[in-house]
C-alpha positions, 0 to 999 in steps of 0.5 A: 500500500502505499501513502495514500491509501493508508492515508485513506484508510486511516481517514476512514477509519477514524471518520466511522469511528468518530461517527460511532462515538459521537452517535452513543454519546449524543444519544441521551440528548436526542430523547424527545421529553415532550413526548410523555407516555399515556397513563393506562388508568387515565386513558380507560378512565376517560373511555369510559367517560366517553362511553357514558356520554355517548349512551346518554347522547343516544338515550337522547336522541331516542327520546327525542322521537317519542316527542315527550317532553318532560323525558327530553328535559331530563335527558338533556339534563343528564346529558348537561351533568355529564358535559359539566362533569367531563369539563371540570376534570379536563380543564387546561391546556393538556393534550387530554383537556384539548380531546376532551374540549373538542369531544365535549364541542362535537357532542355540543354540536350534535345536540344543538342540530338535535333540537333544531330538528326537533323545531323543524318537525315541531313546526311542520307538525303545526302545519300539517294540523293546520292544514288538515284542519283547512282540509276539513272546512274546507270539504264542509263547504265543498258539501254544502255547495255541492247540496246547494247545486243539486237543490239548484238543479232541481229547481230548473228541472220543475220551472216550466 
């Protein structure tokens, strides 16, 4: 071999040996601390809180089709207590606290498109009773003309 090939050689042992070092010993640094595991118990805890909420949701919304109100004003209740609830033990700016914020928005969202449609039905329901009712005089009125046409009509039969 002759110069620079050992010159080579030993530059690039010397280069992967560096490399090498500089690799283990900066490899405390690169740990990412903000990163932080999930705590188990947190996280089962607020699935089960999650699946509360979605029961008492669907429990709302079918009670919201037996059209009862006084059952509606109680699920909404329940379903209030636990947004309330779900809220207080989530307040911050944590990564749980912003899950639970937006889960707490979306259910929110879907409760207020709930009563909205509620109005909508309860509003068409005061209509189609109104017009059943209109309906109704209506066919009165059309009887008796109909009544009035015949006695009309057999008027002009008996004229000479």
């Amino acid at each position: 071999m002759n110069r620079s090939q050992w010159f080579i050689a030993t530059t690039a042992v010397l280069l992967v040996l560096g490399g090498t070092l500089f690799y283990h010993l900066t490899k405390p640094l690169r740990k990412d601390d903000s990163v932080k595991s999930v705590n188990v118990e947190k996280e089962s805890g607020f699935r089960a809180e999650v699946v509360v909420l979605d029961s008492l949701y669907n429990q709302y919304v079918s009670v919201l089709q037996a059209k009862d109100q006084s059952a509606i004003a109680g699920a909404d209740a329940l379903l209030n207590k636990q947004f309330s609830i779900i809220k207080k033990q989530y307040a911050g700016s944590s990564p749980p606290a912003m899950l639970a914020a937006k889960l707490i928005r979306n259910y929110e969202v879907r409760v207020m498109l709930n009563q909205k449609l509620l109005g909508r039905r309860n509003l068409q329901a005061d209509e189609v009773a109104r017009l059943v009712q209109r309906i109704k005089e209506l066919e009165i009125v059309n009887q008796d003309l109909k009544t009035q046409n015949q006695m009309v009509q057999q008027a002009l039969l008996t004229l000479p």
